[in-house]
C-alpha positions as CSV (number, residue, x, y, z in Angstrom):
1,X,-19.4,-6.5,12.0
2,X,-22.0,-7.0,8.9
3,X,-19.0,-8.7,7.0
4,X,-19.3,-11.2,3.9
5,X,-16.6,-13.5,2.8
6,X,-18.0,-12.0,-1.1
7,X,-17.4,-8.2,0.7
8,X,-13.4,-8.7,0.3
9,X,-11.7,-8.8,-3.1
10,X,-9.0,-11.6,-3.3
11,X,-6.1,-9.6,-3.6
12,X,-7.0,-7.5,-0.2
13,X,-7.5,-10.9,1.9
14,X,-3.5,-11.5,1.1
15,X,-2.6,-8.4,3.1
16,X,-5.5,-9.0,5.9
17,X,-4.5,-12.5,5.9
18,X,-1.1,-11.9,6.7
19,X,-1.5,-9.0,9.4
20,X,-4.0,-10.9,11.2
21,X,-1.6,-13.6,11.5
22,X,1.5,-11.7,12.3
23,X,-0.8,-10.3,14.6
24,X,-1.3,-13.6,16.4
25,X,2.2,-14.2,16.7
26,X,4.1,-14.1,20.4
27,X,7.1,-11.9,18.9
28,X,4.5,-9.8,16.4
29,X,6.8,-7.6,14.3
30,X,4.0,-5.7,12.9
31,X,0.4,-5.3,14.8
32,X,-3.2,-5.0,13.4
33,X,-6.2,-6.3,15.7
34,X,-8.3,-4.7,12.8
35,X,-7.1,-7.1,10.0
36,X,-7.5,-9.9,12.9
37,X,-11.1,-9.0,13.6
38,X,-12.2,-9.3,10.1
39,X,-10.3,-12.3,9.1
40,X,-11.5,-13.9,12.5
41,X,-15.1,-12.7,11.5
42,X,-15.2,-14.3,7.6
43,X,-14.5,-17.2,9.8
44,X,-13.2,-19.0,6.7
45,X,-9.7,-20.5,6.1
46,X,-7.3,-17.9,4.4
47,X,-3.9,-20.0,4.7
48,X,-3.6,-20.0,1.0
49,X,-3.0,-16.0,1.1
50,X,-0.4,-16.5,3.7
51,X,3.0,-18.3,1.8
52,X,6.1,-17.3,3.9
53,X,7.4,-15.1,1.1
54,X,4.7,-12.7,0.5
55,X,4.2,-13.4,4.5
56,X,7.3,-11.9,4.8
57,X,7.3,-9.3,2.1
58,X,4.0,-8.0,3.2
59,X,5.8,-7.3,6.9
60,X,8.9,-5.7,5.9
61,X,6.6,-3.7,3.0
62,X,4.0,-2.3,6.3
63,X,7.3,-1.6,8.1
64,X,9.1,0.3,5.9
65,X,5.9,2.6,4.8
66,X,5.3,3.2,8.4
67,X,9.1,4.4,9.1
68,X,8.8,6.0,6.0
69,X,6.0,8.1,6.7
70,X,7.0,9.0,10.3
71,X,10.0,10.3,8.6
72,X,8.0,12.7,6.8
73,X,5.8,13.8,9.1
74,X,8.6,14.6,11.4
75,X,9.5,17.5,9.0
76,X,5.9,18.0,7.8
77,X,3.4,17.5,10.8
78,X,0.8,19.0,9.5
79,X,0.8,17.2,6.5
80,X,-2.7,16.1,4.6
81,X,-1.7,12.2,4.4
82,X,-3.9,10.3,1.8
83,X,-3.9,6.8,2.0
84,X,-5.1,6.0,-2.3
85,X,-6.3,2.4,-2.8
86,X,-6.8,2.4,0.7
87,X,-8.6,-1.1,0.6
88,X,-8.6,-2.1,4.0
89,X,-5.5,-0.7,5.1
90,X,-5.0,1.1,8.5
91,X,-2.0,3.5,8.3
92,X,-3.3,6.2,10.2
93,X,-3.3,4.5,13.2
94,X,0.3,3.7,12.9
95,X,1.6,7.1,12.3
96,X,-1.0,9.3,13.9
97,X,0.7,12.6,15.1
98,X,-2.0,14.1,16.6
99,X,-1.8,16.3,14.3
100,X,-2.2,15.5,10.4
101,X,-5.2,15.3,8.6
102,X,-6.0,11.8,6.5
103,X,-8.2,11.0,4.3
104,X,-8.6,7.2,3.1
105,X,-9.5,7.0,-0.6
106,X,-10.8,4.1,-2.5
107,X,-13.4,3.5,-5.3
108,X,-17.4,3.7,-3.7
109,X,-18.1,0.2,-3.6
110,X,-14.7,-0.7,-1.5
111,X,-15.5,2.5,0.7
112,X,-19.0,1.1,1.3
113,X,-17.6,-2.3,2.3
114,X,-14.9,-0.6,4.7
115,X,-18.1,1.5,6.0
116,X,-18.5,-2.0,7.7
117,X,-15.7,-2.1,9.2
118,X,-14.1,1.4,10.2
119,X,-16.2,4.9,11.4
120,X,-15.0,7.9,10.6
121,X,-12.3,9.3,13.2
122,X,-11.1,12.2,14.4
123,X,-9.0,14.0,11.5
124,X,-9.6,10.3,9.9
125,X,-11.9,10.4,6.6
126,X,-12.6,8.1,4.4
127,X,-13.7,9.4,0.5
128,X,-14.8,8.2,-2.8
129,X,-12.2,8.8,-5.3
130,X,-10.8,7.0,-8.0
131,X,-6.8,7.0,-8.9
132,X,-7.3,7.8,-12.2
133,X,-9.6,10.9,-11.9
134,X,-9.0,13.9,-9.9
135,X,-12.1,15.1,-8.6
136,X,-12.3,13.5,-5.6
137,X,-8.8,15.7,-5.0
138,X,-11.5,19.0,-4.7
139,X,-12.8,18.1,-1.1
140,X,-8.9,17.7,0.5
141,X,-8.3,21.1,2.8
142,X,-5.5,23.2,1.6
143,X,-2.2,22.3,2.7
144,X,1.5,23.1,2.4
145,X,2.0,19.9,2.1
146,X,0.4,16.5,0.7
147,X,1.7,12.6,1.2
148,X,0.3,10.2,-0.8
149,X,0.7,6.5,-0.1
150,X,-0.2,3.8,-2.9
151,X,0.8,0.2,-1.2
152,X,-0.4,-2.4,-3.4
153,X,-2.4,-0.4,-5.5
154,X,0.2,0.7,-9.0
155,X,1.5,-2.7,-9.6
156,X,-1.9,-3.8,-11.0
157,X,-2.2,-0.9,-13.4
158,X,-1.4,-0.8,-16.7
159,X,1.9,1.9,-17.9
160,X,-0.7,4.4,-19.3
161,X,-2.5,3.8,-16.2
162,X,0.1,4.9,-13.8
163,X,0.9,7.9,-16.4
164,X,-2.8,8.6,-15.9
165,X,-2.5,8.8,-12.1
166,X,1.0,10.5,-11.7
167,X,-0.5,13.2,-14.0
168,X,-3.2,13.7,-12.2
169,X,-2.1,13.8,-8.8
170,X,0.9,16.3,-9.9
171,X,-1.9,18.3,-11.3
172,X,-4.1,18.3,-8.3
173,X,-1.7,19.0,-5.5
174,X,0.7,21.6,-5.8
175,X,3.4,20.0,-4.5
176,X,3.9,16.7,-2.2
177,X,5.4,13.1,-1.7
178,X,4.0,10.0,-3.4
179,X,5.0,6.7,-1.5
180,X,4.6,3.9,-3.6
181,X,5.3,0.1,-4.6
182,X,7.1,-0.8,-7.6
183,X,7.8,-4.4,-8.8
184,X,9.4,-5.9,-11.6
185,X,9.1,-6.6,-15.0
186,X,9.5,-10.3,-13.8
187,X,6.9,-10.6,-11.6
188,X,4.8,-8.8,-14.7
189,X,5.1,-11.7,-17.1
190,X,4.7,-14.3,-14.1
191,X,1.4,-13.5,-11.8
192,X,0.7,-17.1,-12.2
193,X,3.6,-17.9,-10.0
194,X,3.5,-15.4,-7.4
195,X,2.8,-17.6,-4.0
196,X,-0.2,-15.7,-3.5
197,X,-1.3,-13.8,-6.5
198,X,-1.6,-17.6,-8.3
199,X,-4.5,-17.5,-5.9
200,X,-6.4,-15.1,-7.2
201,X,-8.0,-13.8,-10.7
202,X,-5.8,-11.2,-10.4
203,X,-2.6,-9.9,-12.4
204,X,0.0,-7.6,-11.6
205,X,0.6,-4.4,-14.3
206,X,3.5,-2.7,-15.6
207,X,6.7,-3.4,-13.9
208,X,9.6,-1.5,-13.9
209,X,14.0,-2.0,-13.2
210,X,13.8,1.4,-11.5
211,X,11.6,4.4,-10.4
212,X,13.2,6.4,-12.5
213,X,10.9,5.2,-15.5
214,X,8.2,7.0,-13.6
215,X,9.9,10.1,-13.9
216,X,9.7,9.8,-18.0
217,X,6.0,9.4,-17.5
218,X,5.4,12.2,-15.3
219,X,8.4,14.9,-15.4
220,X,7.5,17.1,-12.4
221,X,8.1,14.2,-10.1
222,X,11.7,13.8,-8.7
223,X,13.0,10.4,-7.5
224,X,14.3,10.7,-3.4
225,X,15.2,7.1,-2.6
226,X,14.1,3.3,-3.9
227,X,14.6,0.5,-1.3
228,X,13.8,-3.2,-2.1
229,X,11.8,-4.9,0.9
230,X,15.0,-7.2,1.2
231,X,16.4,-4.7,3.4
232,X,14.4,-5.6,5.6
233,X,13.0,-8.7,5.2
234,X,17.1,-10.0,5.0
235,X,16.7,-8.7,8.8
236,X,14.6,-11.9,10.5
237,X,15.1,-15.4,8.6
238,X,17.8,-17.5,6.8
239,X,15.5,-17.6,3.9
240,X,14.8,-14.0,4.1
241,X,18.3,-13.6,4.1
242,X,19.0,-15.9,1.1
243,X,16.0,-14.4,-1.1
244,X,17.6,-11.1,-0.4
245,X,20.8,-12.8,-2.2
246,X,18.5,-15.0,-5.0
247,X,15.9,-12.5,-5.5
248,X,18.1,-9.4,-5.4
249,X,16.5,-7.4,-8.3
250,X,13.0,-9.4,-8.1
251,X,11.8,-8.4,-5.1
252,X,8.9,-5.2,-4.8
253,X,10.4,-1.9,-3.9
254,X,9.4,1.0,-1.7
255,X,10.3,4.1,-3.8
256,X,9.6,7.7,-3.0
257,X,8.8,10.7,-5.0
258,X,8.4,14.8,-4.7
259,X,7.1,17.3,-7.0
């Protein structure tokens, strides 16, 4: 694997960190040998991406898109599944039908640096494409239905931004389901205390109490359900459990739309 440390952004070694150690764990809740072969390869010491909280959050966050999209595909099987701000994520794999179509889409310089890493599968494609520009959107095949995951990808972006990107996905796909992570107007002002984001140059975008503020932004889309990852991180540890009671309206959110 022709992999640099300098390859990765910062903010996609916290999710890699995590899975590849999750990974290594006897009673693994989540598995990813993928995310463990590339940390393993950087061979460089990542603990600083791997607090138990966004631990934690990041495992309840990959469980609950999985079940979430095995939901849908149970009534859509033949759905195209796009997987935008892919980074290095590998949700086909975990939800793979036999049947859908996916397509992972990221900006050209992070799909040439997953080139390194992933080949092309079987119904599996990876494409250029930029969430604020539609074009990429012309080489999807026609479908009756389209799911669009965003994990970690909107709370960086600015509100106009994510207006930018709801508008243009509404306008590209007929009609479909957008999966994606909200967080708070907290966590907005405070990137700089984030267990893990402090460790980075990055900082998180427009936050939001509920999805429903996208729906001001982007009126075809229709709100079907919001779930905070306490629901399931509350499930495995005492501190889980007590953030779930601390944190209550803090914590990121799995909300899904339609349009």
């Amino acid at each position: 694997m022709d992999l640099q440390f300098g390859d990765i952004q910062e903010t996609a070694l916290i999710p890699l960190a995590i899975k590849a150690s999750e990974t290594a764990r006897p009673n693994a809740r989540i598995k990813d040998p993928k995310a463990k072969e590339i940390i393993d390869t950087l061979g460089v010491d990542v603990s600083k991406f791997d607090p138990f909280l966004s631990h934690e959050g990041v495992v309840a966050r990959t469980i609950m898109f999985r079940d979430q999209l095995s939901a849908l595909l149970k009534e859509y099987p033949d759905a195209v599944c796009i997987n935008l701000g892919c980074g290095f994520d590998d949700k086909f794999s975990q939800v793979d039908n036999g049947k859908l179509q996916w397509f992972d889409v990221d900006l050209p310089d992070q799909i040439a640096v997953r080139r390194k890493v992933y080949s092309d599968r079987e119904r599996c494609t990876m494409l250029d494409g930029d969430a604020l520009n539609g074009e990429w959107t012309k080489k999807l095949p026609a479908s009756d239905m389209y799911i669009v995951v965003m994990e970690g990808v909107l709370e960086y972006f600015s509100k106009e931004q994510v207006k930018t990107c709801l508008n243009m996905l509404c306008d590209c796909l007929p009609h479909g389901y957008l999966l994606s992570e909200l967080h708070s107007p907290l966590l907005e002002r405070n990137s700089k205390h984030h267990d893990a984001i402090k460790n980075t140059k990055a900082t998180f975008g427009w936050g939001t109490k509920s999805g429903r503020e996208y729906l001001d932004l982007e009126p075809r889309l229709e709100l079907v359900s919001e779930t905070s990852y306490n629901e399931e991180m509350k499930k495995y540890t005492l501190r889980g459990k007590l953030f779930a009671i601390i944190g209550k309206n803090i914590n990121n959110r799995l909300a899904v739309f339609k349009w």
